[in-house]
N, C-alpha and C positions, 0 to 999 in steps of 0.2 A: 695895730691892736687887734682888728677882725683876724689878720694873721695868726698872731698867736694865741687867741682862741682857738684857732678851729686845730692848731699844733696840738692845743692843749686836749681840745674833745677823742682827739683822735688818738692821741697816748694813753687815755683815758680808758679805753677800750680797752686797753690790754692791759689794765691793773686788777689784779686777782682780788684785791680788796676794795674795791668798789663795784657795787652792785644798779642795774639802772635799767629799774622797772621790771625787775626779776620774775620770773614765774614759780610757782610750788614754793614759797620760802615760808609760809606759817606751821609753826611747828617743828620746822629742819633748820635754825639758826643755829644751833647747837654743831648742827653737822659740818656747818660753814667755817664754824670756829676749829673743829675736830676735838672739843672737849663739851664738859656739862657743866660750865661753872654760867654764874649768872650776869645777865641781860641789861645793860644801861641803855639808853639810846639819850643823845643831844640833841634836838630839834632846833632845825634853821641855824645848823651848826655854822656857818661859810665854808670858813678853812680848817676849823675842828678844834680850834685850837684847845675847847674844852675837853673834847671826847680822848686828844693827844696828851692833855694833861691827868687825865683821867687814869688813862692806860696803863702811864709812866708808876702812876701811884699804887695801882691796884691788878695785876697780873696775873690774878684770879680770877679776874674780871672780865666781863669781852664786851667793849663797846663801840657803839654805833653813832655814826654824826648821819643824822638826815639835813638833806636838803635837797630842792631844784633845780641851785647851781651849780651845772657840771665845773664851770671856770676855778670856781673857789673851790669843789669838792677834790680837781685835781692837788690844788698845794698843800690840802688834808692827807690826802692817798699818799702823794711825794714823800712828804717829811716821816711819817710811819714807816712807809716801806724803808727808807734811811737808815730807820732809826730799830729794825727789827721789830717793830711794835704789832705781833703776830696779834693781839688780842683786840686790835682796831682796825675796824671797817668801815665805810661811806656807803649810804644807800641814795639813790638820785631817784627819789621821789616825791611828790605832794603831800606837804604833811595831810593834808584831807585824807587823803587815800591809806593811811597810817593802818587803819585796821585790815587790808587787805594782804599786808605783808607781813603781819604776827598776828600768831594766836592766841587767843583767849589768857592770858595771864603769862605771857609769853617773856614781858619785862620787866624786870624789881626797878627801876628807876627812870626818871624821867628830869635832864636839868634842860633849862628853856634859858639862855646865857645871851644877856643885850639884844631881844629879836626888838624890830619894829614899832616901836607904840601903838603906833597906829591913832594917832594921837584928837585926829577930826571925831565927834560924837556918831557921826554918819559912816565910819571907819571901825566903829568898836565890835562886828561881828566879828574883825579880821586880827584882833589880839591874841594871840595864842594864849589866855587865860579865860577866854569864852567861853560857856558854857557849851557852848558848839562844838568846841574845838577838846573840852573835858570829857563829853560824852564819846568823841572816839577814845580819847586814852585812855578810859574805863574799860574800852575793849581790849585793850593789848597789854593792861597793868597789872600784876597779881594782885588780888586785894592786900589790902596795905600798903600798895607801895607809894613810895615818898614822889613827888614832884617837886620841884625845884626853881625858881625864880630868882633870878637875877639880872641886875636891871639900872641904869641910872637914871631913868624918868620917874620921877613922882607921882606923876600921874600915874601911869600902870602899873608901880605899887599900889594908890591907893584903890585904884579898881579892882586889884587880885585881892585885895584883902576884903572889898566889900561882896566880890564874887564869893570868896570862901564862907561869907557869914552869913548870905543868904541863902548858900544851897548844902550847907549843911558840912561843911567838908571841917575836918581835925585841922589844925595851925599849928605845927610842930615849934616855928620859930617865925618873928619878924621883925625885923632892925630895918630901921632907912637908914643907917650911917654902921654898916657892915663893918668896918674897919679899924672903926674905934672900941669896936667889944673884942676881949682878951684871950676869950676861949677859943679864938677862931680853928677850926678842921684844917686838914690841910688843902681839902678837897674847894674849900673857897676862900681858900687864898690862889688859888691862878689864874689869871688876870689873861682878857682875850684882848686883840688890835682896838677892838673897837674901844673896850674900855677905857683903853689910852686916851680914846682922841675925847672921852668925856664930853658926848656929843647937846647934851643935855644940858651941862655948862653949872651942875649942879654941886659938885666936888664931893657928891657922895654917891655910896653905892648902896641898893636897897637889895633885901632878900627877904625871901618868905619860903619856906617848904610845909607842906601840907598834903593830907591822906583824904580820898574820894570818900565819902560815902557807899554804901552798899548799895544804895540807889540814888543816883543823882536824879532833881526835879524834873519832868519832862518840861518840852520848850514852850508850853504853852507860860510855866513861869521865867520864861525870859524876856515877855513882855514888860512885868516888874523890876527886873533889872530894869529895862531902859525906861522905864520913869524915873528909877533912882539916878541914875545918870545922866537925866535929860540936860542939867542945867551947866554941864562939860562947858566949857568953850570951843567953840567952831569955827 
């Protein structure tokens, strides 16, 4: 297995569509792309499979799977290149470090597709629905633009929604049982690995998309968050 990692990092290297830990790229993704259409990116994408279903659907569109694993960002890179999918790319980077690689209103979207729960109370900074973690994508988001949640832990639904009502943010949509509403986009109905394996054990699938604020709370009110949430299980 060490083997074929290191096969894998090192083929890696020579994929023109993945990016890893780039220098000069805020503000020149466009140029990456060699068009000016607009900007999705997938966070803690693995293998992409969102950012690939994304693509497939929308060709006007240039989107990006982030993450920091090179192993999984290779079968992302793989299947696009395959598949001609010029309009998707992989960036091998920390999503922390997100505003360093776009600029200022740089992306219209944002889907966050099965990450982590992160599910211990002592763990909730590390939710990619954190306040923490909102205040960078405020930096790299157009204003308005949509974020995206999708998830089969209840739990981190019910936390992104209390996240959204505390600090101000629009709620465009929220269903914890995604599947059974009629209207579904096409855009969520594509289904990643993980979803499969319904790690949660929950048989449903939750979603929420929702708009920043103009000013998000500074973190002195994320102290309040975590009394609201103090009483999580641990």
């Amino acid at each position: 297995m060490a083997q074929k990692k290191l096969i894998r990092f090192a083929e890696l290297n020579t994929f023109t569509n993945v990016l890893q830990f780039p220098e000069g790229m805020p503000g020149n993704w466009n140029s990456h792309f060699k068009n000016g259409h607009p900007i999705v990116l997938e966070l803690a994408c693995g293998k992409g499979e969102y950012a690939l279903g994304l693509g497939r659907l929308h060709p006007r569109k240039n989107f990006i799977g982030v993450d920091i694993k090179g192993n999984r960002l290779w079968a992302g890179a793989k299947k696009a290149s395959k598949e001609g999918l010029t309009n998707v790319s992989f960036l091998r980077v920390q999503i922390e470090q997100l505003h360093q690689y776009f600029a200022p209103g740089e992306a219209e979207e944002l889907w966050i597709t099965f990450p982590d729960p992160q599910l211990r109370f002592s763990k909730a900074k590390k939710r990619l629905t954190h306040p923490r973690f909102l205040r960078i994508y405020q930096q790299v988001l157009k204003p308005g633009g949509i974020i995206h949640l999708k998830t089969d832990s209840p739990a981190l639904f019910r936390f992104t929604k209390e996240v959204a009502a505390m600090y101000g943010c629009t709620v465009l949509r929220a269903t914890d049982d995604l599947y059974k509403e009629t209207d579904l986009a096409a855009e969520l109905k594509i289904k990643t690995y993980y979803e499969s394996l319904d790690i949660a054990e929950s048989n449903r699938i939750h979603y929420i998309s929702f708009q920043l604020p103009a000013m998000l709370a500074p973190e002195e009110k994320d102290r309040e968050l975590k009394e609201a949430i103090r009483y999580e299980l641990d």
